[in-house]
N, C-alpha and C positions, 0 to 999 in steps of 0.2 A: 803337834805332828812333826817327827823328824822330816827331813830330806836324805832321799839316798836317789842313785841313780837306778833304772830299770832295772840295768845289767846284774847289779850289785843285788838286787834283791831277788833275779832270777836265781843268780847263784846260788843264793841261800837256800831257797827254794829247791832246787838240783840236790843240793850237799843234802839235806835233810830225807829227801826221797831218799840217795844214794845211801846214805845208813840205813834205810829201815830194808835196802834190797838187800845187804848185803847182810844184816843180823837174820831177816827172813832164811838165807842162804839160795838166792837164786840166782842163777847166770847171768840174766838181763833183765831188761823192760819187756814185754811185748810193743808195749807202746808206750809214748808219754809225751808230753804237750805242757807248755807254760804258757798260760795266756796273760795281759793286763784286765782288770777289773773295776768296775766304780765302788767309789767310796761314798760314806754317805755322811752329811753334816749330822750335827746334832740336834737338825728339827726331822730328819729323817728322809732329807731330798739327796736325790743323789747329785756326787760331783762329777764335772768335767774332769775328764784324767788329767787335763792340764794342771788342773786343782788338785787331784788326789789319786791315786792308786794303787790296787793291790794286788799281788801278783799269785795267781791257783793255779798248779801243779794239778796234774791228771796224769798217773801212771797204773799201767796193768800189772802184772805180774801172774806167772801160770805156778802153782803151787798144785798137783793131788789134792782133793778134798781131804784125806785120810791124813796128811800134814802140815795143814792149817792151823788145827790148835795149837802142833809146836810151833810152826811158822809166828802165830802171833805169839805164843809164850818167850821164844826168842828175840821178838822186834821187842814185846812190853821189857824184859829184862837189858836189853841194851839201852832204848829209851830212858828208864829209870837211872841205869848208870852215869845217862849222860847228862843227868837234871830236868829232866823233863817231868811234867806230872801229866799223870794218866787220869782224867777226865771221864773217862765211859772205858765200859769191856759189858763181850756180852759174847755169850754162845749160842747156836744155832739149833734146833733139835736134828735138823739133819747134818748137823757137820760144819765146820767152819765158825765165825763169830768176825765179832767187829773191837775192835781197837781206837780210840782217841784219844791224844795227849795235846799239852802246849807246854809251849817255852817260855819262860821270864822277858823275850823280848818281841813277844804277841804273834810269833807262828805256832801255826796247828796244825795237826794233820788225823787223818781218818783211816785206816789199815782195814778194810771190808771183804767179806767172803764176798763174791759175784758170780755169776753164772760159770760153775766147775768147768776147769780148771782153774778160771781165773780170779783174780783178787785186788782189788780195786784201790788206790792210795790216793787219796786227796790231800796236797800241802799246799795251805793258805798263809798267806805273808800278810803283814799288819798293814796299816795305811801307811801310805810316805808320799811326801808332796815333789816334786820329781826336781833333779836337781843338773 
């Protein structure tokens, strides 16, 4: 497990939302929140953050239902551009769909239809022992 510092891996976290708002094409966040997280050993107990942690990203975004599927057609095609591999896709019967990729250096993020107008982004940062 690397060491990086909070800050450093909120960052990542931020920069990685910020692409997918900005391939979506939306003006802002409505909201968004970086929390720390526990990490869990390899018998499945969780760590003290002193020990390990990961940093999840929770942002909204207000998208029309009716421009979802470009919204996410656009995040997956910038995504791909930028090396990332897409994990999960899926479409909604009523509109919208969901989106998952990861990075070669263990973040991932989730692109979700949620309650119209909004759209939901979940970006998770790997474990990092804090430094």
């Amino acid at each position: 497990m690397q060491s990086l510092p909070k800050t450093e891996a909120i960052a990542q976290v931020n920069a990685l939302a910020e692409t997918v708002r900005q391939a979506a094409t939306t003006d802002a966040f409505k909201t968004s929140k970086a929390a720390t997280d526990a990490c869990e050993n390899a018998a499945g107990e969780l760590l003290d953050e002193a020990e390990a942690y990961r940093i999840v990203g929770t942002f909204q975004l207000l998208v029309p239902v009716a421009e979802q599927p470009q919204a996410l057609a656009k995040v997956r095609e910038r995504l791909e551009a930028d090396g990332l591999t897409i994990t999960d896709t899926r479409t909604y019967p009523k509109g919208g769909g969901l989106l998952s990729a990861s990075r070669g250096d263990g973040y991932g993020l989730t692109f979700d239809s949620a309650e119209p107008p909004a759209m939901a982004l979940l970006v998770v940062s790997p474990c990092y022992r804090p430094s």
